[in-house]
C-alpha positions in Angstrom: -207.4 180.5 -43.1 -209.3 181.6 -46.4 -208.8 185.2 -45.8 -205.1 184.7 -44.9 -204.2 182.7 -47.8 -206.8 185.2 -49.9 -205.0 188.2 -49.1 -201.3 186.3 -49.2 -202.7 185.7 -53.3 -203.0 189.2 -53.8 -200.3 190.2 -52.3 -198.3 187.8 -54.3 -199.9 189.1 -57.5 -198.7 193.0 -56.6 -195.2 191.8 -56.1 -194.9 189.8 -59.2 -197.2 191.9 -61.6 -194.6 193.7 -63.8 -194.1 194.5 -67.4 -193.1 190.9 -69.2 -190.7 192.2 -70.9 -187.9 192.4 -68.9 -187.2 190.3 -65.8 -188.4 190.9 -62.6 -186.2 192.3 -59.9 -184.5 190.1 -57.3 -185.7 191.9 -54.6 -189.0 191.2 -56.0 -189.0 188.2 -56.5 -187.2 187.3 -52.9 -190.2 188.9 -51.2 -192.9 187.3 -53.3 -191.1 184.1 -52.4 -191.5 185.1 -48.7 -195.2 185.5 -49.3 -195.8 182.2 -50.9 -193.8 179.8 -48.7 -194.6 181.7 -45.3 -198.6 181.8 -46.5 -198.6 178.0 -47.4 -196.9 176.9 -44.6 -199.1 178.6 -42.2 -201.8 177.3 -43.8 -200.3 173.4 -43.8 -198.5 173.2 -40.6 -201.2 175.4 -38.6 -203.4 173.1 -35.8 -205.1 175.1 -32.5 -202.5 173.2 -30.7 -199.4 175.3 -29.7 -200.7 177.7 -33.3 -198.0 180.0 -32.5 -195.4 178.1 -33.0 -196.0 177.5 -36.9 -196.4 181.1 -37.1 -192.3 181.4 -36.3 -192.1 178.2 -38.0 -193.5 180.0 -41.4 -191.9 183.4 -41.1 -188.4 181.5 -40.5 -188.7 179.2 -43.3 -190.4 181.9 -45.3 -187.2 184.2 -44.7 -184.4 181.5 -45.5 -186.3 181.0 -49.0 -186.5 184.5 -49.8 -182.9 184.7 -49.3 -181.7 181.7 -51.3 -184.5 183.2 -53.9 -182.9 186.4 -53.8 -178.9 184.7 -54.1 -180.2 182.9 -56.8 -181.9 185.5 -59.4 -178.4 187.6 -58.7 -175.9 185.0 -59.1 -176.2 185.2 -63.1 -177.3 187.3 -65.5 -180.0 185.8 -66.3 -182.0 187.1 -63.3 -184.0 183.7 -62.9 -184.7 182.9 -59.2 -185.4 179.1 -60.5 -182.3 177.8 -59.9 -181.1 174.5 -58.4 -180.4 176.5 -55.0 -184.0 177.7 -55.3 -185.5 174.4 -55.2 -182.8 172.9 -52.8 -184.2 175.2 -50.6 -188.1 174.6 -51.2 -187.3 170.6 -50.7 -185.8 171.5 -47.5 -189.1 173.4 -46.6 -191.2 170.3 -47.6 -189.1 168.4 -45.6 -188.7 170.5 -42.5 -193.1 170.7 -42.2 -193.3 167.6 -41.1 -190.4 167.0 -38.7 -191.8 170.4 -37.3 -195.1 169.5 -36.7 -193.9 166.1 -35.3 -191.9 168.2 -32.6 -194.8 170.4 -31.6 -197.1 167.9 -31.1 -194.5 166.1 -29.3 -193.4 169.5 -27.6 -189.9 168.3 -27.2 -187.1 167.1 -29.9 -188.7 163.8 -30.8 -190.0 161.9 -33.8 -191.9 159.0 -33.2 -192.0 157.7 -36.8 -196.0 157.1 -36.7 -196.6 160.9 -35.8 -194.1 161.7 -38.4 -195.5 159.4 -41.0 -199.0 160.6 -40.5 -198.2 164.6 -41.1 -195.9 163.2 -44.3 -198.7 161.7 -45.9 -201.2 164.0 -44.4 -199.9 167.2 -45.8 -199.8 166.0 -48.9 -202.8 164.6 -49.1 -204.1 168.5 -47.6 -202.3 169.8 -50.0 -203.4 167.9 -53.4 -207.1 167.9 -51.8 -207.0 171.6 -51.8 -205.7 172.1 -55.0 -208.4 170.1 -56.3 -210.8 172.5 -55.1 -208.9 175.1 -56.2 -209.2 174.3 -60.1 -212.9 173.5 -59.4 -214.0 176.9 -57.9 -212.2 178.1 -60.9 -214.4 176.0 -63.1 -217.3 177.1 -61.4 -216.4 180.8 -61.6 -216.4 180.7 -65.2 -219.3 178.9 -65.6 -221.3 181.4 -63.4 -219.7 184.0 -65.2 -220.5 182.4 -68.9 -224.3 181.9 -67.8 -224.1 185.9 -67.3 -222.4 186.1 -70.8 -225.4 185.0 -72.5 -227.3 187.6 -71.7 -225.0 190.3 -71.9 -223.6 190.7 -68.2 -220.0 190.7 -68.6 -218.2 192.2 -64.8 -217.9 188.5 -63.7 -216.0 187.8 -66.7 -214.0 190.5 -67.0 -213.2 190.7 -62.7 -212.2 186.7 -63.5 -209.3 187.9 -66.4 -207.7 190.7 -63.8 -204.5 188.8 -62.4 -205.4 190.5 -58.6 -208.9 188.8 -58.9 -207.6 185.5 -60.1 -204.4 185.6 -57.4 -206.7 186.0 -54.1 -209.7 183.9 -55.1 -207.1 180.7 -55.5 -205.7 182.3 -51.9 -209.1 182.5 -50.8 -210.2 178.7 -52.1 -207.0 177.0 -50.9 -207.3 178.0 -47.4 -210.7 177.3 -47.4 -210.1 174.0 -48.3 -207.1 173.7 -46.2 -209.3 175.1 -43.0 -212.0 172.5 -43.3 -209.8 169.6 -44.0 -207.8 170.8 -40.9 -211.3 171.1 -38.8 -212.2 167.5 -39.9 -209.4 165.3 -39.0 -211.2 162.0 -39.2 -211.6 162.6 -42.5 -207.4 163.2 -43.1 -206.5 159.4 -42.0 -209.2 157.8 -44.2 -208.2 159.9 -47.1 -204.2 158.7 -46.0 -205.4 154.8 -46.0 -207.2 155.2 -48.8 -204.0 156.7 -50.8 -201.9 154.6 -49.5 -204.0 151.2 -50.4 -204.4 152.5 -53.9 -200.3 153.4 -54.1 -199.6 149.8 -53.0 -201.2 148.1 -55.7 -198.8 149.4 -57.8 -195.7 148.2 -56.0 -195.9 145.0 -57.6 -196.2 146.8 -61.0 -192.8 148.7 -60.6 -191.3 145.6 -58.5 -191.4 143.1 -61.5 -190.5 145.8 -64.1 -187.1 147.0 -62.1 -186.3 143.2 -61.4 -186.9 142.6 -65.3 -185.2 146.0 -65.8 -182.1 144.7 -64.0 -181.6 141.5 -65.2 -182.1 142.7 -69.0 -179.0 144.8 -68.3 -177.0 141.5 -68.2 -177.9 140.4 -71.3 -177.7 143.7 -72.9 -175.3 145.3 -71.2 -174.9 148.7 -70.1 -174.6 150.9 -73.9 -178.5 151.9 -74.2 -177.8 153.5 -71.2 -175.5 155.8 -72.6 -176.9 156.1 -76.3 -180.5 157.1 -74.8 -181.5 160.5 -75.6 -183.2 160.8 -72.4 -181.2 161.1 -69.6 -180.6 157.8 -68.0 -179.3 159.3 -64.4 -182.8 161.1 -64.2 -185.1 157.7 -65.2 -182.9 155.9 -62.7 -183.4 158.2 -59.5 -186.6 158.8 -60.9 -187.2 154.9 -60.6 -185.8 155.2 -57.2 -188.0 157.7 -55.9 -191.4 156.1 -57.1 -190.0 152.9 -55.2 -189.8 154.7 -52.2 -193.1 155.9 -52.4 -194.6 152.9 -53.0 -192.6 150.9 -50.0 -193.9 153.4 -48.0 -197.5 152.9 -48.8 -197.3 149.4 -48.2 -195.4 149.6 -44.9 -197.4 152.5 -43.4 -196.4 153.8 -40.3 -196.5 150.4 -38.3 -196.8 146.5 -38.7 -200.4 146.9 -37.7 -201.5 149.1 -40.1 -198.9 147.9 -43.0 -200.7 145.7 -45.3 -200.6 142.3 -44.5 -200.8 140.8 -48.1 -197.9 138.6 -48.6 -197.4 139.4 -52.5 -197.7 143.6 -51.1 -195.4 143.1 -48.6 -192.3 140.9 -51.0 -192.6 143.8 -53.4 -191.7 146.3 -50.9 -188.8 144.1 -50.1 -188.0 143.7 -53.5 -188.6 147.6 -54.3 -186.1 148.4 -51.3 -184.0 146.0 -52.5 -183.3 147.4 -56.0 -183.0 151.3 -54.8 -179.2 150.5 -54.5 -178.9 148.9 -58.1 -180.5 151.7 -59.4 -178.3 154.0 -57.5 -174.9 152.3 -59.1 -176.2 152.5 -62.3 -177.2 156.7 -62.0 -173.2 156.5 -60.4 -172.0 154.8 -64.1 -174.0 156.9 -66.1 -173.0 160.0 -64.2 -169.5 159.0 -64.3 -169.7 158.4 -68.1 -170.7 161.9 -68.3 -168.5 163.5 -66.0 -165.6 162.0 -67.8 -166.5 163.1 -71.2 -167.9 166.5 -70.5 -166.9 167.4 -67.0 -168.5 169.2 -64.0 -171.8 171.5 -64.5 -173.7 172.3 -61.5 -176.1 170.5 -63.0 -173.9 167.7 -63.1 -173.3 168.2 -59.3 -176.7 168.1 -58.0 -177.5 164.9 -59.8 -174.0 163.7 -58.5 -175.6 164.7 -54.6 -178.8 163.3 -55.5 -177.2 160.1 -56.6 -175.6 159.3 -53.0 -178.9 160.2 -51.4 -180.2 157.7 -53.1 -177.3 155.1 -52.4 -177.3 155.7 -49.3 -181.0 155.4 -48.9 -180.3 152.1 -50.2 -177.6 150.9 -48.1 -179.8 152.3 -44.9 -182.8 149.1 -47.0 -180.4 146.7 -47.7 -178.8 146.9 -43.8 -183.0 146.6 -42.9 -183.3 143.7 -45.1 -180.4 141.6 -43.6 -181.0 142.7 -40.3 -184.8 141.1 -40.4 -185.1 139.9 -43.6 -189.0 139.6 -44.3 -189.6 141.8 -41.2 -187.3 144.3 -42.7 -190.2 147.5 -42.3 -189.5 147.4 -38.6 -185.4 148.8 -38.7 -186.3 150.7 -42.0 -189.1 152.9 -40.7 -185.9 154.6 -37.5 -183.8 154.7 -40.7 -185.9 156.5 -42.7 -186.7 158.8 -39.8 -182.6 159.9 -39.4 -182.9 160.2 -43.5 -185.5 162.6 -43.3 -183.8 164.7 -41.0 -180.5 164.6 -42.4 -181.6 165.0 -46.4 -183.4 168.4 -44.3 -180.0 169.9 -43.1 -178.5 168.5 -46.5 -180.9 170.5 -49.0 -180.6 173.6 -46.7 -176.8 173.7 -46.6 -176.7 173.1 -50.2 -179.4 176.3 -50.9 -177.1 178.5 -48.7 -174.4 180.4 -50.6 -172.2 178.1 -48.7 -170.3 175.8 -51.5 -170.1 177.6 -55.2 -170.8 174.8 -57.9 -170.3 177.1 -60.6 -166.8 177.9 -59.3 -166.2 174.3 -59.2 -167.6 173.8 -63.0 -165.8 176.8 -64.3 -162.5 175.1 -63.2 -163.9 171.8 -64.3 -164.5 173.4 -67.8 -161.6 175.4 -68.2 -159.1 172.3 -67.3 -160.5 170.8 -70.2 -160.0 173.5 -72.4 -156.6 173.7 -71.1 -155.8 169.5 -71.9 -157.1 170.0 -75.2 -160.1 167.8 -74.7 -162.0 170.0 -76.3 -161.4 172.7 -79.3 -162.2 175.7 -78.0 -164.3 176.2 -81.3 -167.0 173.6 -79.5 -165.9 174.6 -76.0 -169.1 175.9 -74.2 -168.1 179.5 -73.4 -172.2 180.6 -72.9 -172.2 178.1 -70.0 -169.0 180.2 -68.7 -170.8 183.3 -69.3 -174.6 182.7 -67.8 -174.4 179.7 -65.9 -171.1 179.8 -63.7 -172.0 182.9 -61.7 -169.3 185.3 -61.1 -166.8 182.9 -61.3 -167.5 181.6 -64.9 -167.2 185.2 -65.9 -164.1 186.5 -63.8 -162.3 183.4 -65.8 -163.6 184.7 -68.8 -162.5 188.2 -68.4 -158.9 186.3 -67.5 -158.8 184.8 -70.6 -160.1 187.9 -72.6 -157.2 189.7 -71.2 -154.2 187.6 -71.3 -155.0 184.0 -72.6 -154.3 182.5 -75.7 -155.2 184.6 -79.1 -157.4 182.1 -80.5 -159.3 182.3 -77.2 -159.8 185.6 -76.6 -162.5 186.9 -79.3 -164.8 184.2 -78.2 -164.2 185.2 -74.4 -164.7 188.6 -75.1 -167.9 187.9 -77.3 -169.4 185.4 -74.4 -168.9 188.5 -71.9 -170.3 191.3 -74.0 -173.5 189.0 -75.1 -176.7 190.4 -73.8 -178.5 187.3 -73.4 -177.8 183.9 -74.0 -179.7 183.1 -77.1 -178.2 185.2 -79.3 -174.1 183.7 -78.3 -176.5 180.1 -78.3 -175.9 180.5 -82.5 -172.8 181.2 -82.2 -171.3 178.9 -79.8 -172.5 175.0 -79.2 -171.3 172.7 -76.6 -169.5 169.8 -77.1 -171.6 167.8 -75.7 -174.3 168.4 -78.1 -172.3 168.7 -80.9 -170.5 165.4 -80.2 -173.8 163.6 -79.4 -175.1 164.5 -82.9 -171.8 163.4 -85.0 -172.7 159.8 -83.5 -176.5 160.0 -83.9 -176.7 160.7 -87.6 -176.5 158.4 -90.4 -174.0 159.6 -93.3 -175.2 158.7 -96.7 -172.8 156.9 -98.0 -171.4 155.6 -94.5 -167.5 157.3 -95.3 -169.0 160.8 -96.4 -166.1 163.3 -95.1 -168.4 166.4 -93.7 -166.3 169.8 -92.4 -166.3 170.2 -88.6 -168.2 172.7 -88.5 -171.5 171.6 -90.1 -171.9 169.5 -86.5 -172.1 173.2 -84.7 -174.3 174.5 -87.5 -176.7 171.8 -87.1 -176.6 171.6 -83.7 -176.8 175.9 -83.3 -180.1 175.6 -85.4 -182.1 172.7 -83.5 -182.1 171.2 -86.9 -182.2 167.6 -85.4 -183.7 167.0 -82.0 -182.9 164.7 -79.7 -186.7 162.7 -80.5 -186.1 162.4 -84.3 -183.4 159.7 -86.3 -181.5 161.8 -88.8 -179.6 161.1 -92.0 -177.3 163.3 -93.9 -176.1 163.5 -97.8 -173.8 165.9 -99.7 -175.6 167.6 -102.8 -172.3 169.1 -104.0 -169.3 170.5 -101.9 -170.4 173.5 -100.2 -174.7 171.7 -99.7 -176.0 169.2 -97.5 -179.4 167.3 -97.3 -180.6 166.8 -93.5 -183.1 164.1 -93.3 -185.5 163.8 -90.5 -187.6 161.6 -89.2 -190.0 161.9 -86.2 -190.4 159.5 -83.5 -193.0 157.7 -84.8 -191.5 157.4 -87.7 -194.2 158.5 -90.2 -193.6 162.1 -90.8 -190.3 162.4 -92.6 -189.0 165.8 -93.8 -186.1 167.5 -95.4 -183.3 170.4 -94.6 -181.1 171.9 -97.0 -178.2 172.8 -95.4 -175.3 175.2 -96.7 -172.1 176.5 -94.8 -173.7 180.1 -95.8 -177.8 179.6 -95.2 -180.0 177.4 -93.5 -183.2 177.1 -95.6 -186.0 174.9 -94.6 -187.6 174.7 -97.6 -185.5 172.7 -99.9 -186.6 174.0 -103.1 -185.3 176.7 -105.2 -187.1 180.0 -105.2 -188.6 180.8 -108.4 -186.5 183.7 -109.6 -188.9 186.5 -111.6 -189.2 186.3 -115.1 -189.7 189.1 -117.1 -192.2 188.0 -120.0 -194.0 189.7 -123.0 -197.5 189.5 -122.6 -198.7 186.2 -124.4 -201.4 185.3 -126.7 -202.8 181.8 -126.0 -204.4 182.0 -129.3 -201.1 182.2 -131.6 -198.2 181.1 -128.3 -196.5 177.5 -129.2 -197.6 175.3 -126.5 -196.4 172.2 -125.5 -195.0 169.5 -122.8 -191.1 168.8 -122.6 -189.3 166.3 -120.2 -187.5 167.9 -116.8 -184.7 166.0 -115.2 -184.7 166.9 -111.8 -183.2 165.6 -108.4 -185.6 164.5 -105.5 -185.4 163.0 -102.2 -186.4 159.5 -101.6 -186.7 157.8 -98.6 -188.3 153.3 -99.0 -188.6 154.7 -102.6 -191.4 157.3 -101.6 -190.6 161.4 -102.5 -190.2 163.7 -99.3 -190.4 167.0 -99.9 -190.2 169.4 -103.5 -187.5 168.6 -105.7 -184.3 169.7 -105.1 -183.2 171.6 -108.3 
């Protein structure tokens, strides 16, 4: 298993070794994606029992993700095989391990959900183990190698900073950890129950902070929701997720080897219980978005993962009513039809099958069309780069025969080599919005032109982690004002409608002078008036003028 997973690193490193500065082929990238997923999941799946089967099992699964890789790095410009598709497609792998190994042990197509459970929890726990070792033979490498350092001896050192070297001995230390894990399988299940009776300590943690989480919301409604800078649909299903864990750590794979701790087993009722909540919430905040921005594909995934979650919480709620404290018994066969369905799901969705950035670019473009949004804060980047080919067939549409005032910017989003450099010139609305309802106006009535918003926005000159306050100097300068999170580092922006300086004060202009004779010059002091920021009656910054 080391040598496999050795010589699967080094491979890995010849495919993906290129010059940095320009991106790496798909093709490339699509067969170093074969290499890595087929590698680890021989290594994870692979037991002396029926050990062919994981072999077809790991080329299959290693093909399908080279080919979603390979779809993804040429749908947009950009040439990135991390797309959403990408990783649809790796969570369908994760997913499909264990319902595989389940068959072949079974060798026929059923899942008894205590088989199933333990290769879940087991391959993870395989899998974290091993990577463990992984960092540590690293450590030990360099100490080795620093101990020959001191006395002048540098190969070790320098074989450790060649990227080949590096590549096949985490190969090489992986599998070997993998392999002995796999040779000692008492040791697996005690490492599992010992996981697992750590996890579930924490399930009464996260079951009294969602059920205060949830009934806070009816005092203060639903608004901090949607003024948080973080995204509230991600801390929800993120919320959701961790509950899942946890209810499964307590439950195990049967009542006999569940924990039998009353308080343990209410807070994985309790933690089932609020998955749907949670769910309807991620659905409001979603919607809120939806409705003032429309459809991303970004948008869309969160939309999908959003009814996985719902429904994973009807399938605890219809457990709950069913047998009510016994309610692990009917969850564990629901979970089980879960598992295999959220498979198919995140394949089909990996698959070139449905086009979300077709769907967005129409999405987008409807809005345009409404009026909803001016097509100076209209997000024509996202049209270009991150709607695949149908963003930019709309795009050359409009470049050809849509309105005037539309077509420079079309035509400017198509031509742009990368991104970044239309990013300065066009802002979304979204952003640009968000920031016209974030910062403070000094005084509260200050008129501002439109377009400082994009300006402000285009530069990153207030994040979404600092407050922010703005003041007119005169009619053509503006004073940003931020503030860091912690609120003890406070800084200034000067901000024209012709430069973005972020040092406030004037440069000092050259003077031509005589030379000077200290001994005969008048000196003396004379009061300056001068303008300066002050924020609580303490000076930020240099003076203004």
């Amino acid at each position: 298993m080391a040598s496999v997973c050795g010589i699967g690193g080094l491979i890995f490193w010849l495919l993906t070794d290129h010059d940095y500065s320009s991106p790496l082929a798909p093709d490339r990238q699509a067969l170093a994606t074969f290499v890595a997923v087929a590698t680890i999941a021989f290594a994870l799946t692979t037991q002396r029992l029926r050990w062919s089967w994981s072999v077809g099992f790991a080329l299959l699964w290693g093909l399908i993700t080279a080919f979603v890789g390979w779809f993804s790095a040429s749908y947009d410009r950009s040439g990135d095989i991390f797309e959403w598709p990408y990783f649809s497609g790796l969570f369908a792998t994760l997913l499909a391990a264990p319902l595989f190994q389940t068959v072949r042990d079974e060798a026929a197509w059923r899942f008894p959900y205590p088989r199933l459970h333990g290769h879940v929890w087991g391959d993870a726990i395989i899998a974290a183990a091993s990577l463990f070792f992984t960092g540590l033979t690293f450590l030990l490498a360099w100490l080795i190698a620093g101990l020959f350092d001191l006395i002048g001896i540098r190969a070790l050192s320098e074989l450790l900073e060649k990227g080949w070297f590096g590549w096949t001995l985490a190969g090489f230390a992986f599998g070997a950890a993998v392999g002995i894990l796999r040779e000692r399988d008492r040791l697996v299940p005690a490492l599992q129950g010992l996981a697992a009776a750590v996890l579930s300590v924490l399930a009464p943690v996260l079951a009294f902070a969602l059920v205060a989480f949830l009934i806070s919301i009816g005092f203060t409604g639903l608004q901090g929701l949607w003024d948080s800078w973080v995204s509230a649909t991600a801390l929800l299903l993120a919320a959701s997720a961790g509950a899942v864990v946890l209810v499964n750590a307590v439950i195990a794979e049967s009542r006999d080897h569940g924990s039998q701790n009353a308080v343990l087993r209410v807070s994985a009722l309790v933690l089932t219980a609020v998955i749907l909540p949670l769910a309807i919430l991620a659905a409001l905040a979603m919607g809120l978005r939806i409705d003032q921005y429309g459809w991303t594909p970004e948008r869309i995934w969160g939309a999908i993962a959003i009814a996985v979650a719902a429904i994973y919480g009807l399938g605890g709620w219809w457990a709950i009513i069913k047998a009510r404290r016994d309610f692990d018994d009917p969850l564990r066969p629901v979970q089980t039809r879960l598992a295999i369905g959220l498979c198919a799901l995140a394949l089909v969705l990996a698959l070139p099958i449905l086009d979300f950035g077709a769907i967005s670019a129409r999405s987008q473009l409807a809005r345009l069309e409404e009026g909803k949004v001016e097509p100076a804060r209209f997000d024509w980047t996202a049209m270009a780069f991150d709607f695949g080919p149908a963003g930019r067939d709309r795009l050359a549409e409009i470049s050809r025969s849509g309105p005037s005032a539309w077509r420079d910017d079309a035509r400017r989003a198509l031509n742009a080599d990368d991104r970044w450099a239309l990013g300065d010139r066009t802002v979304s609305a979204e952003e640009a919005s968000e920031l016209a309802a974030r910062i403070r106006l000094i005084p509260g009535d200050l008129e501002l032109p439109p377009a400082i918003w994009d300006r402000i926005a285009a530069q990153r000159l207030c994040l979404p982690t600092s407050e922010c306050a703005l003041l007119r100097l005169d009619e053509e300068r503006f004073l940003l004002v931020t503030a860091a999170e912690d609120g003890e580092h406070i800084a200034s922006t000067l901000v024209d409608m012709g430069e973005v300086s972020n040092d406030p004060a004037r440069p000092e202009a050259p003077v031509e002078q005589s030379a000077v004779d200290l001994d005969s010059a008048t000196i003396e002091l004379r009061p300056v008036q001068r303008r300066q920021l002050y924020v609580d009656a303490r000076p930020v910054g240099e003076p203004i003028e």
